[in-house]
C-alpha positions as CSV (number, residue, x, y, z in Angstrom):
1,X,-7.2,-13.1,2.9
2,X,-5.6,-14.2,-0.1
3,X,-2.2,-12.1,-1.0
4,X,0.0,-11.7,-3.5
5,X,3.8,-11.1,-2.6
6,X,5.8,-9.6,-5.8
7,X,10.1,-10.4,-5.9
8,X,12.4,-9.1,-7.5
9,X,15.5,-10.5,-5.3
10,X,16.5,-7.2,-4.6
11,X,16.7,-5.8,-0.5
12,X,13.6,-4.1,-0.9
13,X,11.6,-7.2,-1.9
14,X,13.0,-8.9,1.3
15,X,11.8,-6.1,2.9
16,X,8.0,-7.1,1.3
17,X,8.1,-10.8,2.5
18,X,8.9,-9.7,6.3
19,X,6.0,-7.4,6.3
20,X,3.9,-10.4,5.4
21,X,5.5,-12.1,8.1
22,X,3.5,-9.1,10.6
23,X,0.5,-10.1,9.8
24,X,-1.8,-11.5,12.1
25,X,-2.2,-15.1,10.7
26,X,-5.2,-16.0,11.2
27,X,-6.5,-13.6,8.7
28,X,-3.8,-15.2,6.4
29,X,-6.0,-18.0,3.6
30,X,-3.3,-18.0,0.9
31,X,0.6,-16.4,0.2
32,X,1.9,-16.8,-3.3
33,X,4.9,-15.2,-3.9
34,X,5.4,-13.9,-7.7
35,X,8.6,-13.2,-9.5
36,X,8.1,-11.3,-13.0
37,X,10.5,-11.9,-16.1
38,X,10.9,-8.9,-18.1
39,X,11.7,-10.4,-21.4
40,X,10.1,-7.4,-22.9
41,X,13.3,-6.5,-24.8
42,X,14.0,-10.6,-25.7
43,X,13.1,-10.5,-29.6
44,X,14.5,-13.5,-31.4
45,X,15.8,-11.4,-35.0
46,X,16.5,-14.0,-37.5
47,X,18.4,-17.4,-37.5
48,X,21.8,-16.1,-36.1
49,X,20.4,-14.4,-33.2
50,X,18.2,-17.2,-32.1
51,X,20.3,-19.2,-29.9
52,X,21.7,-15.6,-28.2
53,X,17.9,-15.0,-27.4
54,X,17.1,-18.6,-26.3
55,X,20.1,-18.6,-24.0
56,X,18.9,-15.0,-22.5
57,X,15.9,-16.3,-21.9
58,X,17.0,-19.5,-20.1
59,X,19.3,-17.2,-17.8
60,X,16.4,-15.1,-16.6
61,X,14.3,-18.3,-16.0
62,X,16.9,-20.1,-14.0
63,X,17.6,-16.7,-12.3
64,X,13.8,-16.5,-11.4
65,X,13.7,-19.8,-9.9
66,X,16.7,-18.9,-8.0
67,X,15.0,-15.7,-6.6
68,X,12.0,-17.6,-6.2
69,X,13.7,-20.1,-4.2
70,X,14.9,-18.0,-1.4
71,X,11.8,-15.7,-1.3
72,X,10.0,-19.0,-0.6
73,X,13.1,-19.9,2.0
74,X,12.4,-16.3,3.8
75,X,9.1,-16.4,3.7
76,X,8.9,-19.7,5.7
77,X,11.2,-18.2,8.3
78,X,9.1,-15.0,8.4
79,X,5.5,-16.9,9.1
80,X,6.6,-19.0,11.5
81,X,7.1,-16.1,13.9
82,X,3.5,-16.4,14.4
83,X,2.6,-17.9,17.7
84,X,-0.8,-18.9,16.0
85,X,0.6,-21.0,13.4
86,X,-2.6,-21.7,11.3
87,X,-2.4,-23.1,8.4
88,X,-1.4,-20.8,5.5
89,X,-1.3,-22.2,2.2
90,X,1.9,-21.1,0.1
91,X,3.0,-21.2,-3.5
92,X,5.4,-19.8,-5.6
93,X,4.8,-18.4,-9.5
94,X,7.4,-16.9,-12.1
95,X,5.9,-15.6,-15.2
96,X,7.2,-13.3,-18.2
97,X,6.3,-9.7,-19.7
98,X,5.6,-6.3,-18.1
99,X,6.0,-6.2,-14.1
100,X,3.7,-4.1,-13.2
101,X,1.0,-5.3,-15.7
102,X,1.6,-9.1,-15.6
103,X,1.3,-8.7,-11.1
104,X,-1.5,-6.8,-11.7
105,X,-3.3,-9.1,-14.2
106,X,-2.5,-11.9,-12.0
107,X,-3.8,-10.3,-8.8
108,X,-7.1,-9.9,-10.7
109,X,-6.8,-13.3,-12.2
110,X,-6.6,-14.8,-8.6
111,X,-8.7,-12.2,-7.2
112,X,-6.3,-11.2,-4.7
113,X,-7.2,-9.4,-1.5
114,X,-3.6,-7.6,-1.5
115,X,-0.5,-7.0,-3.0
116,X,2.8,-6.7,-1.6
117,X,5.8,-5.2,-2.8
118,X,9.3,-3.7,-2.0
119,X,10.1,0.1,-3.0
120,X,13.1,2.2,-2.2
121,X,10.4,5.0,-1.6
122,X,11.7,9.0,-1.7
123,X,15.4,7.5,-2.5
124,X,15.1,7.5,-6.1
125,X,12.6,10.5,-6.9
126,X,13.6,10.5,-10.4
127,X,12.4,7.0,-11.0
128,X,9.3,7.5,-8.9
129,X,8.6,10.1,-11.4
130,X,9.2,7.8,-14.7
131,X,7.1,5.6,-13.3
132,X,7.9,2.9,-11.0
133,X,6.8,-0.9,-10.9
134,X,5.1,0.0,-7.5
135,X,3.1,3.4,-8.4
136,X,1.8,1.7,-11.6
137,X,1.0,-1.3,-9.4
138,X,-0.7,1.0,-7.0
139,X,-2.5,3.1,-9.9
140,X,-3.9,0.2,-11.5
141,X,-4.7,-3.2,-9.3
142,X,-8.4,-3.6,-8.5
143,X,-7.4,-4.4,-4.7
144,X,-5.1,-3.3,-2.0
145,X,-1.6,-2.4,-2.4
146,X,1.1,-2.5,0.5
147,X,4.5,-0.2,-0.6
148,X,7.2,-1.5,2.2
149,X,9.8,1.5,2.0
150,X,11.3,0.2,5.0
151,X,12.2,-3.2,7.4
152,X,9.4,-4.1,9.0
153,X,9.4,-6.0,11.9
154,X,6.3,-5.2,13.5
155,X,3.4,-3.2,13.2
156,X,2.6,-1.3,16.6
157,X,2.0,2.4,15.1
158,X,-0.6,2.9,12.4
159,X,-2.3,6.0,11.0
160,X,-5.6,5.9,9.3
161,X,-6.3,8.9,6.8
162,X,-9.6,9.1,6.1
163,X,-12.6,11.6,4.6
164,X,-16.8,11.7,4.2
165,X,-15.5,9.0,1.0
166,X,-16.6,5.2,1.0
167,X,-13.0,4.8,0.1
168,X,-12.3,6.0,3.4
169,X,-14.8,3.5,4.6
170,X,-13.1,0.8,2.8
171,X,-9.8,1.1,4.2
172,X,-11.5,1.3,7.6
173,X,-13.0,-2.1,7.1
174,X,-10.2,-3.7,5.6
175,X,-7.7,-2.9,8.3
176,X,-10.6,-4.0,10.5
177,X,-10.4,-7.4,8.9
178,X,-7.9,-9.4,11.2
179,X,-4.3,-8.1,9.3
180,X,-3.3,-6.0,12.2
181,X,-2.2,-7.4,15.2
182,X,-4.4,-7.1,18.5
183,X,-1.3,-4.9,20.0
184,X,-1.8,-2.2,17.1
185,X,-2.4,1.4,18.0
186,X,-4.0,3.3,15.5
187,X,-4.8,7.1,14.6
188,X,-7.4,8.3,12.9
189,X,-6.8,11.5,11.1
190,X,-9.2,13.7,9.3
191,X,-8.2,16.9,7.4
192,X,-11.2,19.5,7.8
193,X,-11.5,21.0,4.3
194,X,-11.9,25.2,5.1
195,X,-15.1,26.9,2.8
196,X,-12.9,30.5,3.2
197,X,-10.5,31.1,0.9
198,X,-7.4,33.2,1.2
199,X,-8.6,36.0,-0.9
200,X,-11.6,35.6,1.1
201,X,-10.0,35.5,4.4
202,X,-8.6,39.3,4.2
203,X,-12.3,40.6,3.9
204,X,-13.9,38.6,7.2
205,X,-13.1,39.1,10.7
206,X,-11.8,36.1,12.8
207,X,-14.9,35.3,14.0
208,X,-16.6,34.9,10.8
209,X,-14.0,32.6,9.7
210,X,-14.5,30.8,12.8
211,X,-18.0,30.9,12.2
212,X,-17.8,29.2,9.1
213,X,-15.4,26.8,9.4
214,X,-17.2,25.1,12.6
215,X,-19.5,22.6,10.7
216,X,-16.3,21.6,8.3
217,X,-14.6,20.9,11.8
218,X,-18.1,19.1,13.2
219,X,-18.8,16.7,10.7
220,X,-14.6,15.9,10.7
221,X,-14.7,15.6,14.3
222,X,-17.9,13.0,14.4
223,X,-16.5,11.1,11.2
224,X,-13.2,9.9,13.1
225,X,-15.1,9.6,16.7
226,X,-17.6,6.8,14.6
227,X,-14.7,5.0,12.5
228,X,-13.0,5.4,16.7
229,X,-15.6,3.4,18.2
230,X,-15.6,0.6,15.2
231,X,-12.2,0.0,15.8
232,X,-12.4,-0.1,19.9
233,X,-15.2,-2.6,19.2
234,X,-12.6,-5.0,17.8
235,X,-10.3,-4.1,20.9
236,X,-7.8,-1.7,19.3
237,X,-5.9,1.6,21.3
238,X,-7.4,4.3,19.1
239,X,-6.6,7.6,19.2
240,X,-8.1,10.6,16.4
241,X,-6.9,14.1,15.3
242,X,-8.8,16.4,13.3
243,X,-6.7,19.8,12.0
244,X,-7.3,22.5,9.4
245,X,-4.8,21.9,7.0
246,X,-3.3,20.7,3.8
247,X,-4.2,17.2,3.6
248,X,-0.8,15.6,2.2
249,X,1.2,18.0,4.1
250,X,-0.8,17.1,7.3
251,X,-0.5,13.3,6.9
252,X,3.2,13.2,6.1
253,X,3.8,15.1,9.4
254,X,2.0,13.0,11.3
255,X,2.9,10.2,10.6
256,X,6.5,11.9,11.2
257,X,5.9,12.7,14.2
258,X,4.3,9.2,15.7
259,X,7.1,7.3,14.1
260,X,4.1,5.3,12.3
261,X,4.9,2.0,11.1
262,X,1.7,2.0,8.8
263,X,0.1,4.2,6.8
264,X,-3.1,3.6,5.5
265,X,-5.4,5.8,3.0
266,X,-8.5,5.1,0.6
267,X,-8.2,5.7,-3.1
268,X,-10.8,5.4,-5.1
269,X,-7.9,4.2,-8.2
270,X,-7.1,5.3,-11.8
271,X,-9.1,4.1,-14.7
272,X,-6.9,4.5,-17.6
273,X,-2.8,4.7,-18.5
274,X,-3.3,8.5,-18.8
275,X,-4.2,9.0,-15.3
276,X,-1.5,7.7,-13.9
277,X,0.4,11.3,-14.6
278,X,-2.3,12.9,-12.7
279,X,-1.6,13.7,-8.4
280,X,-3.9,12.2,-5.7
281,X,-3.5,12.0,-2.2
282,X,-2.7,8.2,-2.4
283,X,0.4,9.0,-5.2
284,X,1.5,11.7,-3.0
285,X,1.8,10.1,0.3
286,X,2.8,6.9,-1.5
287,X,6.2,9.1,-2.8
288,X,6.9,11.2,0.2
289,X,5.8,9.5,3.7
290,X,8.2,8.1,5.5
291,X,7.3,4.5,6.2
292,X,4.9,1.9,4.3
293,X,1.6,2.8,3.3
294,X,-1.1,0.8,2.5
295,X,-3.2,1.9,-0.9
296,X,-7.1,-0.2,-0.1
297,X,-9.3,0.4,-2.9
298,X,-10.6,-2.6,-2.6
299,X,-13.4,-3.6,-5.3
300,X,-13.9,-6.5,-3.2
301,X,-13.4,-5.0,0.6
């Protein structure tokens, strides 16, 4: 698994290198660990303002490879936790422009298998809502996007949110693919979508609505007791819950509720800029859940 580890030197992107350190590392082909320049707003204006914009610019580059320099430092410290100790090969990049466009550009470039990154999470609602490095990140990349929103130092509780979707599929296989640790527990959690609607509701008796909500419940039940036995096949505790209920709402509470270290949901991703003011499940539960969650849309899972 190649990944791509985004730094901005700030706590949160500490936060992002750790959680790489988690991962089981024999899954691990490649780290390279990516610090973007904005120099967006760097625009030499005539002959006076050249050497101000030169020396700007040589600031941010020596402050890159500065940032770059510890990432690398704690990223060393955090993979040799492993008791494996393959061999992982590790580089570091600093590049100029965009954030969020130039990390997703390289991911693509590289054809990444994930991408990383550090986010305060529900801390700063307002800039979640302007748009954040990380939700345009996780809008736009063509792979799997981990948001840490908190220290990581293991990953022992995971909840799997899936539906009928080959998205759901996706992120199924992916977490299947050697990142988790063997000690990982995992829930799998299906929202069973109800045919009666409230107005609806006030004209049938309780066991016509029970009647017809039975085969939503049925093919809910049988979808997380087939992804169950995929995952006790590789040797994982597994555990599944299927409920009637909003789906976001449902998610964020359990994975309340379990303390979940992980969460993990299919997406099947935003084709175009304008999107990315539109709600999903993914965008929702990447802005409220409590701990990390793990976007896997996954062109190439």
């Amino acid at each position: 698994m190649k990944i791509l580890c985004a730094v901005d030197g700030s706590e949160f992107s500490h936060w992002a290198i750790d959680a790489v350190g988690t991962f089981d590392r024999s899954a691990l082909t490649s780290v390279t660990v990516l610090h973007v320049m904005d120099t967006r707003h760097l625009k030499p204006v005539g002959a006076p303002h050249t050497s101000t914009y030169r020396g700007a610019k040589t600031a941010l580059e020596k402050s890159g490879h500065e940032i770059l320099r510890r990432a690398m430092s704690r990223l060393e410290v955090a993979l040799s936790q492993s008791p494996l100790r393959p061999r992982t090969a590790v580089r570091s990049l600093l590049l100029h422009g965009s954030p969020a466009a130039t990390i997703v550009q390289r991911a693509a470039h590289e054809r990444m298998d994930l991408i990383v990154l550090g986010t305060r999470g529900v801390s700063d609602i307002k800039g979640f809502l302007l748009g954040s490095v990380t939700r345009k990140v996780a809008a736009l990349a063509d792979c799997a996007v981990l948001a840490v929103k908190q220290p990581i130092t293991s990953i022992d509780r995971v909840l799997l949110a899936v539906d009928e979707s080959r998205y759901s599929r996706r992120a199924a296989k992916f977490l299947r693919s050697g990142i988790l640790p063997e000690s990982a527990s995992i829930i799998i959690f299906s929202a069973a979508l109800s045919p009666v609607t409230d107005l609806a509701a006030r004209y049938l008796t309780e066991q016509q609505i029970t009647s017809l909500n039975e085969p939503a419940f049925e093919r809910a039940t049988m979808l997380v007791a087939k992804m169950r036995e995929d995952f006790l096949k590789d040797g994982f505790a597994v555990t599944t819950e299927v409920q009637f209920d909003h789906v976001t709402d449902a998610i964020i509470r359990l994975a309340t509720l379990n303390h979940v270290d992980l969460l993990t949901v299919g997406s099947r991703g935003l084709s175009s800029q304008k999107q990315l003011h539109l709600g999903s499940v993914s965008e929702t539960v990447l802005k409220y859940a409590p701990c990390s969650v793990l976007i896997v849309r996954g062109l190439r899972v």
